[in-house]
C-alpha positions as CSV (number, residue, x, y, z in Angstrom):
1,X,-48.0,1.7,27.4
2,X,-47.8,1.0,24.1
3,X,-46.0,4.4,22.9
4,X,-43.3,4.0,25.7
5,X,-42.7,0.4,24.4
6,X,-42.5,1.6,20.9
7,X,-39.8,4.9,22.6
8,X,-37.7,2.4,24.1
9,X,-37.7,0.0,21.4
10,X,-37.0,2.5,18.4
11,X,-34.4,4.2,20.8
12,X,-32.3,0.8,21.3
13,X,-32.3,0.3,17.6
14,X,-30.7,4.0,17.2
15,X,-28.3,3.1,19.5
16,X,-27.2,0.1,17.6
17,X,-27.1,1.6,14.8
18,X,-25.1,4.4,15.5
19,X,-23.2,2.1,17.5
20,X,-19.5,2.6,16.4
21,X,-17.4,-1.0,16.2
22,X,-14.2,-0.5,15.5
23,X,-12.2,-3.9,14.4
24,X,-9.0,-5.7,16.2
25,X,-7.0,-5.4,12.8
26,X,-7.6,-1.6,12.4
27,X,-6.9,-1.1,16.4
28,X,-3.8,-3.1,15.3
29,X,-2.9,-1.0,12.6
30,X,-3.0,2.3,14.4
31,X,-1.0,0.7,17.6
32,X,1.8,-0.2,14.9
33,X,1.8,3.0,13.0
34,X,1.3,5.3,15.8
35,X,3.0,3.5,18.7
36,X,0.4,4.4,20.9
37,X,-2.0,1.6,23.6
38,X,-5.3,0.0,22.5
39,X,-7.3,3.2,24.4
40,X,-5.7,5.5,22.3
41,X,-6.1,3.7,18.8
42,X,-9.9,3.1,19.7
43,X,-10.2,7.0,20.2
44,X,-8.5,8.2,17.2
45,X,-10.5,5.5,15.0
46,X,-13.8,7.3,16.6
47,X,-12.8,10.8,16.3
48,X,-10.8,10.7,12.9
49,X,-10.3,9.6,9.6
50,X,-7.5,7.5,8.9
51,X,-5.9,6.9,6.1
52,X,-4.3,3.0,5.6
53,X,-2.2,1.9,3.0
54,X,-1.8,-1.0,1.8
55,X,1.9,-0.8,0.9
56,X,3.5,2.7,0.1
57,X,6.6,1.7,-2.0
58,X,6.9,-0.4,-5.4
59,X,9.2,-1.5,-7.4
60,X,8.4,-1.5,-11.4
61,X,11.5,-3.8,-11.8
62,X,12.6,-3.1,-15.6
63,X,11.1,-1.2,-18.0
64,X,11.7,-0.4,-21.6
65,X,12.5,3.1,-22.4
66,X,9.3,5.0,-23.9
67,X,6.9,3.5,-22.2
68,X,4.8,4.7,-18.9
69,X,5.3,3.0,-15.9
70,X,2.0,3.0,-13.8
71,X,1.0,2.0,-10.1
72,X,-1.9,2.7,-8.3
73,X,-1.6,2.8,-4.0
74,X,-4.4,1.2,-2.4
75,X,-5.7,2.9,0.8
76,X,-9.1,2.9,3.1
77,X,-10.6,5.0,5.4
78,X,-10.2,2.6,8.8
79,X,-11.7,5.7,10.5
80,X,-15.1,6.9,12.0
81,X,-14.8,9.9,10.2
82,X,-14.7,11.2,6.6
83,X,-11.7,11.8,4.8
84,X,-10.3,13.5,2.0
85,X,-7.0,14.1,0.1
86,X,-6.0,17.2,0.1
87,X,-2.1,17.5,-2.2
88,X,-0.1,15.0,-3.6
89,X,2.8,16.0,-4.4
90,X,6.0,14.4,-6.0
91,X,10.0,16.3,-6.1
92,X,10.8,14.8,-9.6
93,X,9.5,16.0,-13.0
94,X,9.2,12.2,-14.2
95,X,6.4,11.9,-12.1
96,X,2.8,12.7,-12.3
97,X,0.0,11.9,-9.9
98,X,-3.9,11.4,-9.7
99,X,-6.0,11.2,-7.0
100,X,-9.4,11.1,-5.9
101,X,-10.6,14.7,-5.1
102,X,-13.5,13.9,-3.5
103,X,-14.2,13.1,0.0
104,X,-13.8,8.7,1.0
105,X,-16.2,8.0,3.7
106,X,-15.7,6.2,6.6
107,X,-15.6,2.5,7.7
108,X,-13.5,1.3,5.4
109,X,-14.2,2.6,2.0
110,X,-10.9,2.3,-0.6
111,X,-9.3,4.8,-3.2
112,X,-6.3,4.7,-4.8
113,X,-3.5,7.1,-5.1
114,X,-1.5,6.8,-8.8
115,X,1.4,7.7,-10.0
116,X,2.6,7.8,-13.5
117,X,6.4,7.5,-14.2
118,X,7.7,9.0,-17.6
119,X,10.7,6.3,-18.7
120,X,11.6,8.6,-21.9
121,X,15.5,9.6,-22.0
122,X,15.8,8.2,-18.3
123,X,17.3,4.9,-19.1
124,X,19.4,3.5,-15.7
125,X,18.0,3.0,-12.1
126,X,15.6,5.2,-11.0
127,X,14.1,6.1,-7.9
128,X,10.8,8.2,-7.9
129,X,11.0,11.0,-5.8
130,X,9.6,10.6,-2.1
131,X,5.7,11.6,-3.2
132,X,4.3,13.4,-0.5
133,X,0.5,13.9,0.4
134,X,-1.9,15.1,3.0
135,X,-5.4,14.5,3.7
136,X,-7.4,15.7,6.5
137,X,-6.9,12.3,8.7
138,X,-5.1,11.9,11.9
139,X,-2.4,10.6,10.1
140,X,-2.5,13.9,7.9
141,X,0.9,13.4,5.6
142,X,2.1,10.0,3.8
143,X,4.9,9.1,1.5
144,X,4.8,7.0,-1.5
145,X,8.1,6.1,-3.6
146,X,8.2,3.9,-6.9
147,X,11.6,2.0,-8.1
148,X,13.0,1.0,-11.5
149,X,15.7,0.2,-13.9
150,X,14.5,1.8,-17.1
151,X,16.2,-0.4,-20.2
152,X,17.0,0.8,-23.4
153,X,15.0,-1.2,-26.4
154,X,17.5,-2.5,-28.5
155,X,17.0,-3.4,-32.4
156,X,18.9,-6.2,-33.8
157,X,19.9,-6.3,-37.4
158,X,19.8,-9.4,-39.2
């Protein structure tokens, strides 16, 4: 008696522990981003990894010529499953990108997603190249884009 009361108690704790709760805001964010019902969020968030960003646009505002303009994108794994970044890729030359190679479990665990804009000799308004990356998520490909007006730093004489 014993040993089947030990069974069913160590097989209700495996159960809630492997239990997968998936939260109203995630379900939210799916339904918005992939115009799809509550059911269908719930399931992808179960099967997949899913990759959220916080925002994936910035603008630098201005920035003197010669220096590097820097921004990191925030993102989480809202899925059930593991995920991981597979290219990044950005059209210009006056962008450069780093990621995280390695895999971002799920249940919402963060990485970041940089890109580094080269301001030298590009003095104006600039917009940096639709970045494009892929990961192995439902949501496989996302954009990224960074704005500026690079200024030119002027020397007064006296």
């Amino acid at each position: 008696m014993k040993i089947k009361l030990l069974f069913i108690f160590l097989l209700i704790m495996q159960c809630k522990i492997f239990a997968q709760t998936i939260s109203k805001q995630n379900l939210e964010i799916v339904c918005k981003e992939q115009h799809c019902s509550i059911q269908k969020a719930d399931s992808i968030l179960r099967n997949c990894g899913y990759i959220h960003f916080d925002t994936t646009t910035y603008d630098f505002g201005n920035v003197i010529e010669g220096k590097q303009a820097k921004h990191s994108f925030s993102f989480t794994n809202i899925g059930n499953k593991p995920l991981l970044l597979t290219n990044v890729r950005c059209p210009c030359g006056c962008l450069t990108d780093v990621w995280n190679t390695g895999e971002i479990v799920p249940s919402g665990n963060s990485s970041k997603v940089e890109l580094f804009y080269s301001t030298q000799g590009r003095i104006g308004k600039f917009v940096g190249g639709n970045c494009q990356g892929n990961a192995n998520s439902y949501n496989s490909t996302f954009h990224l884009q960074v704005t500026g007006i690079v200024v030119a730093l002027t020397t007064q004489k006296k």
